[in-house]
GUDRENDO-924402 format. One record per residue: x, y, z of N, C-alpha, C in turn. Coordinates in pm, whole numbers, padded with zeros to 5 digits, always signed. Layout:
# residues N
XYZXYZXYZ...
# end
This chain:
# residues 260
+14681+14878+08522+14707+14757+08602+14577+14709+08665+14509+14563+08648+14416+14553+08700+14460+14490+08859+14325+14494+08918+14358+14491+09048+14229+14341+09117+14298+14310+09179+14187+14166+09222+14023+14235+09262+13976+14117+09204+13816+14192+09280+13775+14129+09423+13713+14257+09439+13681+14227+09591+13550+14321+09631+13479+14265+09729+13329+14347+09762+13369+14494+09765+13484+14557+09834+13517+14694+09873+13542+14755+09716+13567+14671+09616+13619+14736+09507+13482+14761+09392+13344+14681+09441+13222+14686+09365+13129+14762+09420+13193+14792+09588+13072+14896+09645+13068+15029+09583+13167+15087+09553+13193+15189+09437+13128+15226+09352+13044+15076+09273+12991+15068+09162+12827+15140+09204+12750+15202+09153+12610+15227+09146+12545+15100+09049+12545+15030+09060+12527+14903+08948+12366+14890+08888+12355+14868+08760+12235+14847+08720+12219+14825+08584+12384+14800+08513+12318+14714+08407+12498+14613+08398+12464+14499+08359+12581+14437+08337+12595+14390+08147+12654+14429+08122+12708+14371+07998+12819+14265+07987+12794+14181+07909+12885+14073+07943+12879+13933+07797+13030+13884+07784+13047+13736+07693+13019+13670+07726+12990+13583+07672+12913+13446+07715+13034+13313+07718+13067+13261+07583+13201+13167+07535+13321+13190+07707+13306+13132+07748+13465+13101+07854+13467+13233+07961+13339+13298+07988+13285+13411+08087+13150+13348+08162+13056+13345+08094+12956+13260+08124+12968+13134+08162+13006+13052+08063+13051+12891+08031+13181+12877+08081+13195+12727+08162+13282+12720+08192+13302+12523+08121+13452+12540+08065+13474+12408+08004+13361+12389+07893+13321+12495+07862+13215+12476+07704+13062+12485+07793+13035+12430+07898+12885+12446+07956+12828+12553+08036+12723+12597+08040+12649+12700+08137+12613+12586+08266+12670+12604+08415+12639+12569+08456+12521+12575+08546+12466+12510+08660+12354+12582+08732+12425+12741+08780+12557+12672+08856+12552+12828+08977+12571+12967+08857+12618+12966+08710+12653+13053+08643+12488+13117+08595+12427+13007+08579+12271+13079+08510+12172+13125+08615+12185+13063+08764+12075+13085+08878+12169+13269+08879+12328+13296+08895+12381+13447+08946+12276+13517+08853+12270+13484+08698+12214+13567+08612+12036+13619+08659+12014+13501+08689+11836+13558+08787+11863+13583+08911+11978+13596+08956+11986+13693+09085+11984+13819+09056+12056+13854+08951+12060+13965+08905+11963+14016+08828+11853+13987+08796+11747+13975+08695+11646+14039+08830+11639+13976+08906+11576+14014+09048+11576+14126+09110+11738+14115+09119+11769+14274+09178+11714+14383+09121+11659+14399+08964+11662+14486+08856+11748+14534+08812+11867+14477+08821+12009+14483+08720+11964+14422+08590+11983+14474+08492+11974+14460+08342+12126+14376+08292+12101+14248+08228+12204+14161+08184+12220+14187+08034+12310+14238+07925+12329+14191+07788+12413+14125+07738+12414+14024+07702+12530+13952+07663+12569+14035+07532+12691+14004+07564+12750+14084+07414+12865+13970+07352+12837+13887+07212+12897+13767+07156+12904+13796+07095+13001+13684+06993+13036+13659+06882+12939+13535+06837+12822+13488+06896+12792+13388+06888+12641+13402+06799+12589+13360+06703+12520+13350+06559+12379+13385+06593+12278+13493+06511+12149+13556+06544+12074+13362+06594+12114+13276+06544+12007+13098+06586+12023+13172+06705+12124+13112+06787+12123+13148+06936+12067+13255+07017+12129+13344+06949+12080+13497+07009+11941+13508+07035+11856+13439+06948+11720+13407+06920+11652+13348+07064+11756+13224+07064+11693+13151+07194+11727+13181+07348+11854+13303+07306+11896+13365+07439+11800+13506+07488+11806+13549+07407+11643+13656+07426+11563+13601+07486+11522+13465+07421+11346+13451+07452+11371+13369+07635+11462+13293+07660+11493+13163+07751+11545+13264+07847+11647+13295+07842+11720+13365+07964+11700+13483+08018+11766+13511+08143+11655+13637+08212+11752+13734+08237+11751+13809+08046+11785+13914+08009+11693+14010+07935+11807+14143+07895+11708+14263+07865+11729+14229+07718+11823+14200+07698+11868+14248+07506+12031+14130+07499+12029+14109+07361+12160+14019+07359+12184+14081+07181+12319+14163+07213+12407+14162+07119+12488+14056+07072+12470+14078+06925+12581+13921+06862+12622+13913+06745+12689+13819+06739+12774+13840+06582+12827+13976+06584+12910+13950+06738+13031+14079+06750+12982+14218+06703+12867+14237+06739+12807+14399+06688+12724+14401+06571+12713+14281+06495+12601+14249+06386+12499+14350+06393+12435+14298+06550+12295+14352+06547+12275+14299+06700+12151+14369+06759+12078+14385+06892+11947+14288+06874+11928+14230+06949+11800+14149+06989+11745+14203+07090+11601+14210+07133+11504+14241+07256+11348+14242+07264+11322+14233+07345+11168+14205+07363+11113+14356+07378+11006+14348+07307+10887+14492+07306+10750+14463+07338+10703+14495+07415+10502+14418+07427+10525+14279+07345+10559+14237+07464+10587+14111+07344+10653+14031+07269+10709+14115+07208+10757+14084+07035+10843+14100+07028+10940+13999+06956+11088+13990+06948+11114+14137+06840+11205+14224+06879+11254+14316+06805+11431+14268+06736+11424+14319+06634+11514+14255+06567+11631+14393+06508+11741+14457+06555+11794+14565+06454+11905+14527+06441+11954+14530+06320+12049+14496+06250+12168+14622+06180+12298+14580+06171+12399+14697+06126+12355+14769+06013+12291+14671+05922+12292+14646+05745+12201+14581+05711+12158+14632+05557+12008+14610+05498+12025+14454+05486+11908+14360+05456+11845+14215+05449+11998+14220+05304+11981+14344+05229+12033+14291+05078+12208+14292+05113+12222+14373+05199+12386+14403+05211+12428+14276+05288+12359+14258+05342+12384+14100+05442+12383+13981+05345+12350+13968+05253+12392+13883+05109+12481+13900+05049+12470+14001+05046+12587+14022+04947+12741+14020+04976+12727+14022+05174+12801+14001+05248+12867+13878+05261+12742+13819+05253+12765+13653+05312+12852+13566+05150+12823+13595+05020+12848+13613+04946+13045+13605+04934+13073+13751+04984+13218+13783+04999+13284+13665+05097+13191+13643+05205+13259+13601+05302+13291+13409+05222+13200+13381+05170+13251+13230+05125+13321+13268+05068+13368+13302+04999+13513+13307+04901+13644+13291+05044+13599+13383+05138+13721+13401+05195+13692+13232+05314+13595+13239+05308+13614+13071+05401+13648+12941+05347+13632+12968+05159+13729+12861+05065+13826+12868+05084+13927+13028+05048+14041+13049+05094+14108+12956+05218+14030+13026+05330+14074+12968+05449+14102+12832+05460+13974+12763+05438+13985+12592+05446+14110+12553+05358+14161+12617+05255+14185+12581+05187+14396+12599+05224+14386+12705+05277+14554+12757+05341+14532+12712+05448+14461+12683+05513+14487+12701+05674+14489+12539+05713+14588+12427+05713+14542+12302+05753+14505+12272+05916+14406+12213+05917+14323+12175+05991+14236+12292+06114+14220+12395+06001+14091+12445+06014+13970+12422+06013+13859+12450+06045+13712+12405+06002+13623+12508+06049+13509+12525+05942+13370+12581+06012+13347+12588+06130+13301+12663+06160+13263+12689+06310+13129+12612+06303+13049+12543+06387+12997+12409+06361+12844+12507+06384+12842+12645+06447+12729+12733+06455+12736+12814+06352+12760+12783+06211+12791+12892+06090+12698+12882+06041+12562+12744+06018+12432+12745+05941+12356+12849+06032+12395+12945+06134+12257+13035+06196+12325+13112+06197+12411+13165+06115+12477+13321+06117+12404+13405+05995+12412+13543+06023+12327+13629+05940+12486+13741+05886+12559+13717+05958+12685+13862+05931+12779+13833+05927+12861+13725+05949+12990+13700+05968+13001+13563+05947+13135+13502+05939+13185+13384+05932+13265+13357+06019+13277+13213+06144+13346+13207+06207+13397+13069+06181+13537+13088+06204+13611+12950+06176+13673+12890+06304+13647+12759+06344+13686+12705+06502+13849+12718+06476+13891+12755+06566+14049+12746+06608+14078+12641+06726+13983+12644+06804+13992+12518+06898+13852+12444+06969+13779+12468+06899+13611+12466+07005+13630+12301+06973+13573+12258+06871+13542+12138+06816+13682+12085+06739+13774+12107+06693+13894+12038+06666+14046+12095+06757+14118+12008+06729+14202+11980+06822+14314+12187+06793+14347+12222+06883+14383+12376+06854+14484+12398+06796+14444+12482+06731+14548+12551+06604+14668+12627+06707+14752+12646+06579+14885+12722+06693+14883+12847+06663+14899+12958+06745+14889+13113+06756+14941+13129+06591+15052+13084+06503+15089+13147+06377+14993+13074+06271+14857+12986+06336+14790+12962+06195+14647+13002+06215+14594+13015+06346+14526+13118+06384+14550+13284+06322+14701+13316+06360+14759+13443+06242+14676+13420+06141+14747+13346+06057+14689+13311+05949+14555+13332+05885+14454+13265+05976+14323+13328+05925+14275+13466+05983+14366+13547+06036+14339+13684+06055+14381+13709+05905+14490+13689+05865+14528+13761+05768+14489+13765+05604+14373+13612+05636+14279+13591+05497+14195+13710+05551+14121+13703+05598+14011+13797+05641+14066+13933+05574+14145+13984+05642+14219+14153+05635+14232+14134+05420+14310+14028+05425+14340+14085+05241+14238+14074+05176+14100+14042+05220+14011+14053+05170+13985+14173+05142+13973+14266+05307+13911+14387+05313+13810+14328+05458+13799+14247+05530+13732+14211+05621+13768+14235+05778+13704+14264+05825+13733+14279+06000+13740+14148+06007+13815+14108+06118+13878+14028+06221+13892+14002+06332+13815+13964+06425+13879+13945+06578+13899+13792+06636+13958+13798+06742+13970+13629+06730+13939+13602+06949+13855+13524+06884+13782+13453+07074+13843+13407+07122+13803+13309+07212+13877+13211+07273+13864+13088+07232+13759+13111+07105+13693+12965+07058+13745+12963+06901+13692+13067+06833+13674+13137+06719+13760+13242+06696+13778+13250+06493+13786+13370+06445+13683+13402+06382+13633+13556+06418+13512+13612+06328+13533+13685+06238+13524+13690+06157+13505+13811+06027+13396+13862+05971+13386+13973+05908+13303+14033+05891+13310+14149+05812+13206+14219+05708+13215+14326+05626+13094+14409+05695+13150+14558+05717+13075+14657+05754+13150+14731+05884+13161+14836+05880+13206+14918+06070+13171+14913+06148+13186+14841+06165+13056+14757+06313+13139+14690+06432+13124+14704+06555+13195+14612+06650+13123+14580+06749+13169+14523+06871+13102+14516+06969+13050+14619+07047+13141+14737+07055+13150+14834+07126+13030+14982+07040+13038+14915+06905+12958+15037+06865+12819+14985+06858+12795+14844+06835+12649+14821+06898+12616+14843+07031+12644+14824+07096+12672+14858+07231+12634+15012+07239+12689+15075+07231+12623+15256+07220+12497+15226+07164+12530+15209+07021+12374+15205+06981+12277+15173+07022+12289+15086+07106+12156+15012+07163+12126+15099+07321+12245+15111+07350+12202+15262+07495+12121+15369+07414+12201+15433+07281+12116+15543+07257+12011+15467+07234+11946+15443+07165+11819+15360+07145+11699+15299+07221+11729+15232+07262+11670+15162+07366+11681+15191+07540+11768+15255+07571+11785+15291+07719+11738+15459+07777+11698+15448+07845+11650+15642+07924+11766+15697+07978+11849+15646+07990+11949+15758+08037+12075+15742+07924+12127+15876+07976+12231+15918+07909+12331+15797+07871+12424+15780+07753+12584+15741+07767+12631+15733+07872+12673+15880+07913+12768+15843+08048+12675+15795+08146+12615+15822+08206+12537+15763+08287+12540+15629+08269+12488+15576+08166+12454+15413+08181+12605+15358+08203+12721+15389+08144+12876+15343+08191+12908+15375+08286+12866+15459+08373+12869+15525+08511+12837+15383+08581+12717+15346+08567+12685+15253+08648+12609+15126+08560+12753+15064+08490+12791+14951+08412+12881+14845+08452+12891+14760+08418+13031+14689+08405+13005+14618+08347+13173+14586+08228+13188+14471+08141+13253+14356+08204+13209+14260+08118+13264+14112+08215+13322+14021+08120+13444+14040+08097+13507+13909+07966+13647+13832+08009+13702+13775+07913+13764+13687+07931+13926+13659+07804+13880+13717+07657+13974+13725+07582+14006+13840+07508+14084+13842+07427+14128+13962+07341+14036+14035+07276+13977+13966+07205+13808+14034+07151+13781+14128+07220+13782+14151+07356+13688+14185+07465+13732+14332+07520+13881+14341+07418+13970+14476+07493+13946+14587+07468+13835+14624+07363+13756+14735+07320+13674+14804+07403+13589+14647+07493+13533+14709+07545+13555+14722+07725+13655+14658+07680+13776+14676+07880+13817+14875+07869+13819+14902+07728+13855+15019+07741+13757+15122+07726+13611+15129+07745+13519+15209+07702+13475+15207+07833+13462+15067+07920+13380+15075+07995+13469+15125+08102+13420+15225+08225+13495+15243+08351+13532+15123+08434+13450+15052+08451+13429+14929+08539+13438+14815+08450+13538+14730+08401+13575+14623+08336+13603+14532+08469+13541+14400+08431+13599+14245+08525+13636+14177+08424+13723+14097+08408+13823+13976+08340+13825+13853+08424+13705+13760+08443+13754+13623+08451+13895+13569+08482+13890+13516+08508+14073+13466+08582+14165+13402+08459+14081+13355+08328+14140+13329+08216+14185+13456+08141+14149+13566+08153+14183+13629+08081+14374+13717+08084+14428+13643+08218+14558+13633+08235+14659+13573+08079+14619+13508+08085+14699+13429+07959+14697+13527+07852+14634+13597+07869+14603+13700+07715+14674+13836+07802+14669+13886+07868+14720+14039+07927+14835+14085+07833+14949+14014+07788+15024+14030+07762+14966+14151+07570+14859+14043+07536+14810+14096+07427+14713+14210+07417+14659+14226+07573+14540+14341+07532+14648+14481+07630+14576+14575+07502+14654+14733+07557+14616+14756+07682+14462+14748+07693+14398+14780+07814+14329+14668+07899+14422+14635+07982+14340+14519+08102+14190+14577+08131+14129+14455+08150+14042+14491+08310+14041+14539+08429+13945+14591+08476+13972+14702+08604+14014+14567+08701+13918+14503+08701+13955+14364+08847+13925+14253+08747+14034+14134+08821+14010+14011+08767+13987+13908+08861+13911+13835+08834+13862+13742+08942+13977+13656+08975+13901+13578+09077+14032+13458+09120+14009+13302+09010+13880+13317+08995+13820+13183+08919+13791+13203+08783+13785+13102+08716+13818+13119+08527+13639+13073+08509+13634+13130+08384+13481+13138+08308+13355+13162+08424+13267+13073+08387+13183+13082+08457+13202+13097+08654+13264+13032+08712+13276+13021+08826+13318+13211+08850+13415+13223+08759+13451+13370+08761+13326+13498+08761+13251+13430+08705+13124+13506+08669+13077+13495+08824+13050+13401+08859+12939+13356+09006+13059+13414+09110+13153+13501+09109+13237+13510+09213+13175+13657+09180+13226+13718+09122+13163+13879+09094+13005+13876+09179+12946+13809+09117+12783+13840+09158+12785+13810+09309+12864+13658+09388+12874+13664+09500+12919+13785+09581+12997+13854+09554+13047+13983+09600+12956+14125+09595+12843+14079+09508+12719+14222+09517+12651+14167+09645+12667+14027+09703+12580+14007+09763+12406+14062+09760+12334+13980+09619+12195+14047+09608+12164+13955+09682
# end
């Protein structure tokens, strides 16, 4: 059962790295606003470590590394890790340059399919900067599909042989064992000095839809945006606290409550 957030419920926390979605967590009504991007360099300040963790295409991920004042940005739902080294954009990926063709490959067949059963579906309008997956809008840019045709393109994906998860914007698919949650480790073991538990010790995830329930359940300290009500019914494991305010504003209510 999650429980409202409140300062008494984050003093708890030892805090020092936040992981977090961007789509309808960050953004609110589709935009990053000021008060949602200034919390993120509050926290950048403090020396809290920010990673976004998306479904959203290596183009972006690219310009969210270099622009925003983060450590690392996971994307394309566990694809692969982005981050800066002396410098230099570091780049690691699930799967070889060749498997990622051969990937992308499988996946048009199944996005003919789709367009093709699913009426008034479409491309996800960020699909020319994807490296791993295919995402098809369910409601971003056309008018929203209904929960049984949304089904629907879960269930092209799966008879393929393809993973599936579905946003608040998007469905993603994808070939390889890969998720959000296991890039996510990977990139602690990897890239971070302390232990697993430790770094979830003093973590928290910050989302908003079903996608996100993997990692509501790994992390000790999960927050859920105030949108992520509408969905409870669907995820096994809530969020620890849910804000009072939806997307972004939800975001700037959490950080108001660390008072940095």
């Amino acid at each position: 059962m999650s429980q409202d957030l409140s300062a008494e419920n984050l003093n708890k926390i030892n805090l020092k790295y936040v992981f977090t979605d961007i789509d309808d967590t960050l953004t609110l009504n589709g935009k990053l606003l000021p008060n949602a991007y200034e919390a993120l360099w509050k926290l950048k300040n403090a020396g809290i470590k920010v990673i976004p963790v998306t479904g959203r295409p290596a183009g972006w991920c690219e310009m969210i590394v270099r622009f925003w004042p983060v450590e690392a940005v996971i994307g394309e739902n566990g694809g692969f890790y982005f981050y800066f080294k002396e410098r230099t954009l570091k780049r690691v990926f699930f799967n070889s340059e060749e498997e990622r063709r051969i990937n992308q490959q499988k996946l048009k067949q199944v996005e003919e399919e789709v367009l093709k059963k699913v009426a008034g579906s479409a491309l996800a309008s960020d699909q020319f900067t994807r490296l791993m997956d295919l995402a098809i809008d369910h409601c971003e840019d056309i008018p929203a599909l209904s929960d049984e045709k949304v089904d629907q393109i879960v269930d092209v994906f799966k008879k393929h042989g393809a993973h599936a998860k579905i946003s608040s914007i998007h469905v993603n698919g994808w070939f390889g064992d890969y998720d959000k949650v296991s890039m996510i480790k990977r990139y602690i073991t990897e890239q971070l000095t302390e232990s697993m538990e430790e770094v979830f010790e003093k973590s928290v995830f910050v989302g908003d839809s079903p996608n996100d329930a993997p990692n509501f359940e790994v992390f000790r300290y999960s927050i859920g945006v105030a949108n992520i009500k509408k969905y409870l019914n669907k995820i096994k494991t809530p969020p620890t606290f849910i804000t009072t305010q939806e997307g972004g504003d939800g975001f700037v209510e959490f950080i108001d409550f660390l008072k940095l």
